[in-house]
C-alpha positions as CSV (number, residue, x, y, z in Angstrom):
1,X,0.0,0.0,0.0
2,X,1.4,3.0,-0.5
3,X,1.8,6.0,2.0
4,X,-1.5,8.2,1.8
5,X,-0.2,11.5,3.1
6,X,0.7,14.4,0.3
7,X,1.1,18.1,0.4
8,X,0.8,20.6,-2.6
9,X,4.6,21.6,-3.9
10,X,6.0,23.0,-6.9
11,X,8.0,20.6,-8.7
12,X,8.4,18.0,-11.1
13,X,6.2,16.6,-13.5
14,X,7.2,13.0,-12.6
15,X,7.6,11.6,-8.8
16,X,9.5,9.3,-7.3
17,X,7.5,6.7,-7.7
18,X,7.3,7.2,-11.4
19,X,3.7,8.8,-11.7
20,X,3.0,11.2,-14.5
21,X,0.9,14.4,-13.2
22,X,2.3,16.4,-16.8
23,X,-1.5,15.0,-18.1
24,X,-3.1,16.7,-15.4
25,X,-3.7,20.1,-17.2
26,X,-4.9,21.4,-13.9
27,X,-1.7,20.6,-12.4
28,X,0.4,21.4,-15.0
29,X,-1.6,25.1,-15.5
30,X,-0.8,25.9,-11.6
31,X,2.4,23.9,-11.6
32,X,1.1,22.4,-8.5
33,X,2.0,19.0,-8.1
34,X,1.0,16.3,-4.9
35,X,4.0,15.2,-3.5
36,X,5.0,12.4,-0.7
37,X,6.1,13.5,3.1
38,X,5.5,10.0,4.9
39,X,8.9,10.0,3.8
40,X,12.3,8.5,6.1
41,X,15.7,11.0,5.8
42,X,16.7,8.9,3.4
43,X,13.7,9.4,1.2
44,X,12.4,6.0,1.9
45,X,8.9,5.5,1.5
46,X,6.9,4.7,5.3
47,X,6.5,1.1,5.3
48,X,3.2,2.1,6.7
49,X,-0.5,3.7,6.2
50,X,-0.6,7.7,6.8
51,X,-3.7,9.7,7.8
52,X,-4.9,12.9,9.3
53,X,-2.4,15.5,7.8
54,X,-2.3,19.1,8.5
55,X,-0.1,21.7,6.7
56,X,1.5,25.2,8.4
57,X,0.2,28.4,6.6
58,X,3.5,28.1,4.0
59,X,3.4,25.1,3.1
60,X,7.1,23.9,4.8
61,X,5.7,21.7,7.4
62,X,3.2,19.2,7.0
63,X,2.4,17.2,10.7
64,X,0.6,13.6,10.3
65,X,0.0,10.3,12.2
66,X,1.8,7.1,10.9
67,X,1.7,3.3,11.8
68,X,5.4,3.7,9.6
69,X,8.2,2.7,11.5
70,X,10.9,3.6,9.1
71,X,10.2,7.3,9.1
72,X,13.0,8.4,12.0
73,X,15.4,5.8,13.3
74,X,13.8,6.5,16.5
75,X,10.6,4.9,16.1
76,X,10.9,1.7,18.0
77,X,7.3,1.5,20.1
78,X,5.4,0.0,16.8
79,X,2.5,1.9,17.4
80,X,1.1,4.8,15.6
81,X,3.1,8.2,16.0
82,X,2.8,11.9,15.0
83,X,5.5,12.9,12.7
84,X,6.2,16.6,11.2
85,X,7.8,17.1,7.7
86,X,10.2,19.9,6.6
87,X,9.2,19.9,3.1
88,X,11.7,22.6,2.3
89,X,15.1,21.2,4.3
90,X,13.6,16.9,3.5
91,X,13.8,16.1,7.0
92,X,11.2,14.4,9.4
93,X,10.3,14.5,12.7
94,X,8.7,12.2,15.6
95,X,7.0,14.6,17.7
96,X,4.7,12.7,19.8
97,X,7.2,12.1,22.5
98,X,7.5,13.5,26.0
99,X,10.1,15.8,26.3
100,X,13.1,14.2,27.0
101,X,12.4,12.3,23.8
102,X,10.7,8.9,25.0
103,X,8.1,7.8,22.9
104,X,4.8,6.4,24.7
105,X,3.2,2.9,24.6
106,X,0.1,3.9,23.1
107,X,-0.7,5.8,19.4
108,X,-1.0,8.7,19.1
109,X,-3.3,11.1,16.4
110,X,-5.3,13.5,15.0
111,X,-2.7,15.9,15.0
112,X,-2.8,19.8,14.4
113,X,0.4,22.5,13.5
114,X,0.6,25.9,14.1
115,X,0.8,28.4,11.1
116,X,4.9,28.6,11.7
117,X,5.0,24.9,12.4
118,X,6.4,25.4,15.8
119,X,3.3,23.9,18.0
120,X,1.7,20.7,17.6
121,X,-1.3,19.2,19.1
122,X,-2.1,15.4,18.9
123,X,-4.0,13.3,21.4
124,X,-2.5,9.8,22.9
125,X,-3.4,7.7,26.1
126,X,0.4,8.0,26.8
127,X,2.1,9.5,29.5
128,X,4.0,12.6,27.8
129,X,3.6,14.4,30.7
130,X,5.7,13.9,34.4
131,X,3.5,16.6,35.7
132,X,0.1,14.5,34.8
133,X,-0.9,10.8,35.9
134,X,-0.6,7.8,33.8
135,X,-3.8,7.9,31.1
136,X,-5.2,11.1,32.2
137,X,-4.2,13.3,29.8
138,X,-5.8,13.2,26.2
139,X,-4.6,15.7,24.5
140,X,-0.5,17.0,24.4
141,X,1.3,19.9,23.0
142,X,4.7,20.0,21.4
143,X,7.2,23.0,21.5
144,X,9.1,22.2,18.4
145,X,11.7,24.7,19.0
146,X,12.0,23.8,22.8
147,X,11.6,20.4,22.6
148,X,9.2,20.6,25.6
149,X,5.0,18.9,25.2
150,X,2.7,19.1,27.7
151,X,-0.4,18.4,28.6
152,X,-3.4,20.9,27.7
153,X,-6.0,18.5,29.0
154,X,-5.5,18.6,32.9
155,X,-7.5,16.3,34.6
156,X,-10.5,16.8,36.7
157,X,-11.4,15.6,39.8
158,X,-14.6,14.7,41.2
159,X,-16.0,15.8,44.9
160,X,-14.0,12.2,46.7
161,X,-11.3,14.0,44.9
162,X,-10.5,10.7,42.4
163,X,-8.9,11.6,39.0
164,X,-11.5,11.9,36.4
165,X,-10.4,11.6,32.6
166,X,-10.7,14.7,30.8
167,X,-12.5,12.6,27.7
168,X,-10.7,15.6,25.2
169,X,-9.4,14.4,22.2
170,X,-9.4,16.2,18.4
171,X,-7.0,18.9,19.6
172,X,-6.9,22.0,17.1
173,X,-4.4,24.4,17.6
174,X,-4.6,28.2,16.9
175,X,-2.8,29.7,13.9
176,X,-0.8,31.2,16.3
177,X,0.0,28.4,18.3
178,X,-1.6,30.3,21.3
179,X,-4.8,28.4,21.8
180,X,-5.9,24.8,21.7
């Protein structure tokens, strides 16, 4: 199957993969052409399915959820993961780690970018967060630039004061990364 995640970009009338968009005349009119990002370093196609992309207001960054694990050489929990592609420089990114970098035992998804690609929102029944309890958190945040995520679904608590999930999931950051 092949990876099902693309993003508009100017380029070639041919892909990687050999497809011919040149017939398109809509394509080849607005020289906008789809192009792969469930893409390793190395260019290699994700050895899994891709869903739920989002793209920053330019067009550099696209953020998606992957069951891939050949995308970073990171990847080693086998579940689904958020991952953010620099279109522009050909790099990707796991982001749906906590941040000192360890990946959670759960997937993670629907994930959301910022306009600058600096913020990410994605949910996960993961702990990401040292400052939340184990499976109360549904929906993190990532600092790109800081390396830090959080946790913008505190938990509540009901009146025997238990923990309570917080049920959130579907995350949608602001444009300006300011709001979820």
């Amino acid at each position: 199957m092949v990876p099902s995640v693309f993003a508009q970009y100017m380029g070639n009338d041919i892909d990687d993969a050999g497809f011919d968009f040149s017939d398109d005349e809509t394509a080849v009119s607005s020289g906008i052409y789809p192009l792969l990002v469930s893409v390793s370093i190395d260019e290699e196609r994700g050895n899994g399915s891709s869903y739920s992309q989002d793209i920053s207001a330019n067009g550099q960054f696209v953020v998606f959820a992957s069951d891939a694990t050949n995308l970073v050489d990171t990847d080693e929990n086998y579940q689904r993961d958020v991952f953010v592609r620099d279109v522009l420089n050909e790099k990707t990114e796991l982001v749906s780690i906590s941040s000192d970098g360890t990946q959670g035992a759960y997937s993670s998804t629907n994930p959301s970018i910022s306009s600058d690609g600096r913020y990410v929102v994605f949910n996960t029944n993961s702990n990401l967060d040292p400052d939340v309890d184990e499976n109360s958190c549904g929906v993190y945040l990532r600092d790109r630039l800081s390396s830090k995520t959080i946790c913008v679904t505190k938990p509540q608590f009901n009146e025997n004061l238990e923990n309570m999930y917080s049920g959130a999931t579907n995350g949608i950051i602001s444009s300006d990364g300011r709001y979820v």
